[in-house]
C-alpha positions in Angstrom: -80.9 52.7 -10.8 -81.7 52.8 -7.3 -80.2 52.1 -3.7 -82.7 50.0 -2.1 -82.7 50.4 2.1 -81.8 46.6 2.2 -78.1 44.8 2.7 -77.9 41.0 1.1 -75.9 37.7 2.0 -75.7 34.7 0.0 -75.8 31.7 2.1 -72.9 29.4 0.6 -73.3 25.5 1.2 -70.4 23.7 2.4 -69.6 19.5 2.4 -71.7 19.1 5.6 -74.9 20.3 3.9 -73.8 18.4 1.0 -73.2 15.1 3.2 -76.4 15.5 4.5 -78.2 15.9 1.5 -76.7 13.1 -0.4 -77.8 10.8 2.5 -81.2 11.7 2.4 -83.3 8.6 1.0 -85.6 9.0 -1.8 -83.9 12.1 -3.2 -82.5 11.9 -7.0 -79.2 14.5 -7.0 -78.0 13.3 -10.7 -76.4 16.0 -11.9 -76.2 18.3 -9.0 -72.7 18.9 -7.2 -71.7 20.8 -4.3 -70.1 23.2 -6.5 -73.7 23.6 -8.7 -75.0 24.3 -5.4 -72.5 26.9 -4.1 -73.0 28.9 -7.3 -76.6 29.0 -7.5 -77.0 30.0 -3.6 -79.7 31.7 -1.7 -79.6 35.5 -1.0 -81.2 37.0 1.3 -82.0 40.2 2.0 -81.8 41.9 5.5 -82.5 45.1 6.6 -79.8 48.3 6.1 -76.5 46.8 7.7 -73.8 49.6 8.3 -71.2 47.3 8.9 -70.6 43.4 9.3 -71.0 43.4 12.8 -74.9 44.8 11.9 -75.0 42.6 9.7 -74.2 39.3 11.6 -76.3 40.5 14.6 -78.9 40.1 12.1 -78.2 36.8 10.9 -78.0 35.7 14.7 -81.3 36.9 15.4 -82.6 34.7 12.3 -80.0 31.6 12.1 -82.6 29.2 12.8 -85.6 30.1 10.6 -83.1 30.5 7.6 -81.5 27.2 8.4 -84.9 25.8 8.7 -85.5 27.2 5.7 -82.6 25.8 3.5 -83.6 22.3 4.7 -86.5 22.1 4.4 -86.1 22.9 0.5 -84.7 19.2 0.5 -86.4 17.4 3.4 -89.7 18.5 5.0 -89.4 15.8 7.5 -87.7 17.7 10.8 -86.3 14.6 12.6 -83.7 13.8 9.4 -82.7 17.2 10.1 -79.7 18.3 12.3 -79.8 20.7 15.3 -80.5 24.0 14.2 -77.8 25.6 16.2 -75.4 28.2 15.1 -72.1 25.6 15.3 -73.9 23.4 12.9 -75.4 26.6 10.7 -71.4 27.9 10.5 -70.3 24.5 9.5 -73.1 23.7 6.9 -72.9 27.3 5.3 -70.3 30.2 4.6 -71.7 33.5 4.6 -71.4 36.2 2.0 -72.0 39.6 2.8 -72.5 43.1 1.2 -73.9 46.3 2.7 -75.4 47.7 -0.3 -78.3 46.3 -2.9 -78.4 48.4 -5.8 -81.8 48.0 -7.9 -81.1 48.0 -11.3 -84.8 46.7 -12.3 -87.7 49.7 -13.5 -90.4 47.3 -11.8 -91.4 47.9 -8.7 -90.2 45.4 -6.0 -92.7 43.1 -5.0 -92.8 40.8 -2.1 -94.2 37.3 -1.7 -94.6 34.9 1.6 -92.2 32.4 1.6 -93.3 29.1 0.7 -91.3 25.8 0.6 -90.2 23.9 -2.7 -92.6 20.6 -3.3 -90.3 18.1 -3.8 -93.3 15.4 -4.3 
């Protein structure tokens, strides 16, 4: 078991996302809920955070290319998307936060660019 120099927050969806996504056209959401959504959420990891104040500094400096991020997952066409400002990223998404990622894996951690889902 080992401390890794990392802090993690799950980005939580909220009705607006959910709103939004529902009204996207051409998209088949049978079987997926809000709720399925909020409990199968994204983490992300960030570096060391002492405190939550650390912590949200560092979501500031990011907010947009993690919003970006979570919609383009659904939609890779940028005009159905909604400002990517940090009122709308607050209202779309709750934040959970903790300071300390404990690796409890014998692999190595291994890292790999981020990539979009296909959704075609």
């Amino acid at each position: 078991m080992y401390e890794v120099n990392r802090s993690v927050f799950l980005l939580i969806p909220l009705e607006p996302f959910w709103v939004w996504l529902q009204n996207l056209p051409d998209i088949n959401l049978d079987g997926l809920s809000l709720k399925a959504l909020q409990q199968d959420a994204n983490a992300y990891l960030i570096s060391t955070a002492e405190n939550s104040e650390d912590l949200w500094l560092q979501i500031e400096q990011h907010y947009q290319d993690i919003f970006a991020a979570e919609l383009a997952d659904w939609c890779e066409d940028e005009r159905r998307w909604p400002q990517l400002d940090a009122d709308t990223f607050l209202k779309w998404f709750e934040v959970k936060s903790s300071m300390i990622v404990t690796d409890l894996a014998k692999e190595e951690l291994e890292r790999e660019e981020f990539v979009p889902i296909e959704l075609n």
